[in-house]
Steps between C-alpha positions, in 0.01 A plus 500: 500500500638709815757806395822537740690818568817427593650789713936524424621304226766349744645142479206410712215690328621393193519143602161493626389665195595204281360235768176636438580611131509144438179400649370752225418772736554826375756680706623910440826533642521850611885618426715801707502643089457465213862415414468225771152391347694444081739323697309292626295413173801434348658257695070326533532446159882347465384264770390117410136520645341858377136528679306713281303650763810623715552858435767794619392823545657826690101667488304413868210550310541275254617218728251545755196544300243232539705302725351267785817466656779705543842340642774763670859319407706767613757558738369552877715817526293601164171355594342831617593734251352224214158427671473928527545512118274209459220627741348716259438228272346214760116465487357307813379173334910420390702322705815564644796253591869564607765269407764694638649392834685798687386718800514895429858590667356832555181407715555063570146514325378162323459538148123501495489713744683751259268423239201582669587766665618642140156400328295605738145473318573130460376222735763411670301126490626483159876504555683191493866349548668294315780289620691190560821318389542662195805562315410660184766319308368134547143666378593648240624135362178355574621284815277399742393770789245562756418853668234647706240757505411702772183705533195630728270401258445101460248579147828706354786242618331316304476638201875586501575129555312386196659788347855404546481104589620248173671213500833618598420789737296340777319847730338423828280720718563683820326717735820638645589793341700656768713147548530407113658896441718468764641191460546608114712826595704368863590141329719722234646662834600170624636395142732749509649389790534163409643602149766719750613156681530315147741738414648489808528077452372449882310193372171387489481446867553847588258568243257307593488670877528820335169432273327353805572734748406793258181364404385492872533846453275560179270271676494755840448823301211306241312415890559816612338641217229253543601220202455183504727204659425283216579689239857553595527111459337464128562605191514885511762430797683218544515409131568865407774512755666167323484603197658836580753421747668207334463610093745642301201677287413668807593843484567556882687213561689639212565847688603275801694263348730811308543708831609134673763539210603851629344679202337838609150566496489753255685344268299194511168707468627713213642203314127336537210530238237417773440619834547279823206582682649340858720818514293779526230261678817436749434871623151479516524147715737650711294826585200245516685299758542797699174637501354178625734458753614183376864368514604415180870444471562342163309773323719723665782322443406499082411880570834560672699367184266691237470799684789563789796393287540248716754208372304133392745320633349639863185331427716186632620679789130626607326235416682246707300746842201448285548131537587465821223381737363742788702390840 
């Protein structure tokens, strides 16, 4: 039976963790500390369905030892630092996949692209995404779900869909590495944005143009980064961007939705126990945009709001030249 290191005992990782937990695959969840790692145990064992071979630990060693995968569930703006403290640990024959769907604010890098760069004596043929419509919540309750894997490698796609497929977490395979990350990190971008015009009660016409029009742009920068068209319009993108832009589980539409209200972003962030991704993601998009030469004027509008203290309510103002047709 496989052994899976799960990289940030986040909502996510731990999640995932218990998905495969209860296909009776060992899984080491790799803790921050070892006060977060007892914490966790704790609350394991209070919980209705206890998998015996899902363990907590705060030692890399320990959760990385003899694993044949290793799964990064941490925060994009974290995602470098972790895979440096995990790189001394990584033989080649283990596999590596992210599930975490951000771009690096600092650098607009993809988040394999940070991994490999920060485990350098790994094939990079062995790192994977993972990605798709899903909001950890319905998951964790066992509802139905589908997500995709994204590799270089069609042997070790694989192997990580047997690994996570079961009857209530379908995984198909893709190719498209570059489109299945982006989609995964812009689509929170454009989530945010639609959460902002919830708030904002505009309707779900206005919302509708809004989502459309900002996808066009997610699907310009994934081409000009050489993606896929296709995969904007499966799972890993259109599905993720439903899922994200219309749920009230969804973090970023969350963030959205509360600035629509007139809250600030800092106090909505502080007030959080999970990071949005689609904000710092919003600054990497926007830098993106701008190094491609691309006009993209709803992620600047989202990055105007989040970054430029400029008021929501102006989204309806600017928008409405966004709308209107080229004379």
């Amino acid at each position: 039976m496989s052994k899976v290191a799960v990289i940030g005992a986040t909502t996510w990782g731990n999640t995932l963790g218990r998905l495969l937990s209860s296909k009776g695959t060992t899984v080491s969840v790799w803790a921050s500390s070892e006060a977060k790692a007892q914490e966790l145990r704790r609350c394991h064992l209070l919980k209705t369905e206890s998998f015996e071979s899902l363990s907590f630990t705060s030692n890399p060693n320990e959760a990385l030892d003899l694993a044949e995968f290793v799964i990064f569930a941490v925060p994009a703006q974290r995602m470098r630092q972790n895979a440096r403290l995990a790189s001394p640990y990584l033989d080649a024959p283990m596999v590596m996949i992210s599930a975490s769907k951000g771009l690096e604010a600092e650098t607009s890098k993809r988040m394999s692209e940070v991994i490999a760069e920060e485990t350098a004596h790994m094939s990079s043929e062995r790192i994977c995404a993972l990605s798709g419509p899903n909001l950890s919540a319905e998951i964790a309750k066992g509802l139905p779900a589908t997500s995709v894997v994204a590799g270089r490698d069609i042997e070790v796609d694989g192997r990580v869909q047997r690994l996570f497929d079961s009857p209530s977490f379908s995984v198909f395979i893709s190719d498209d590495v570059v489109g299945v990350e982006i989609c995964g990190a812009l689509k929170n971008v454009i989530a945010i944005g639609a959460g902002i015009l919830d708030g904002l009660d505009l309707g779900n016409n206005a919302k509708a143009a809004f989502i459309t029009f900002g996808w066009n742009e997610v699907v310009s920068i994934g081409l000009a980064l050489g993606a896929k068209p296709r995969t904007f319009y499966g799972l890993a993108g259109l599905g993720d961007l439903i899922a994200t832009g219309n749920s009230p589980l969804s973090r970023n539409h969350y963030v959205g939705y509360e600035l629509g209200k007139g809250r600030s972003l800092a106090d909505i962030t502080v007030s959080m126990p999970h990071v949005a991704e689609g904000i710092d993601t919003a600054m990497a998009a926007q830098h993106l945009g701008i190094k491609l030469g691309l006009k993209t004027p709803i992620i600047s509008l989202v990055y105007s709001v989040l970054f430029e203290s400029m008021a929501p309510i102006e989204i309806a103002t600017r928008f409405k030249s966004v709308l209107r047709p080229e004379q």
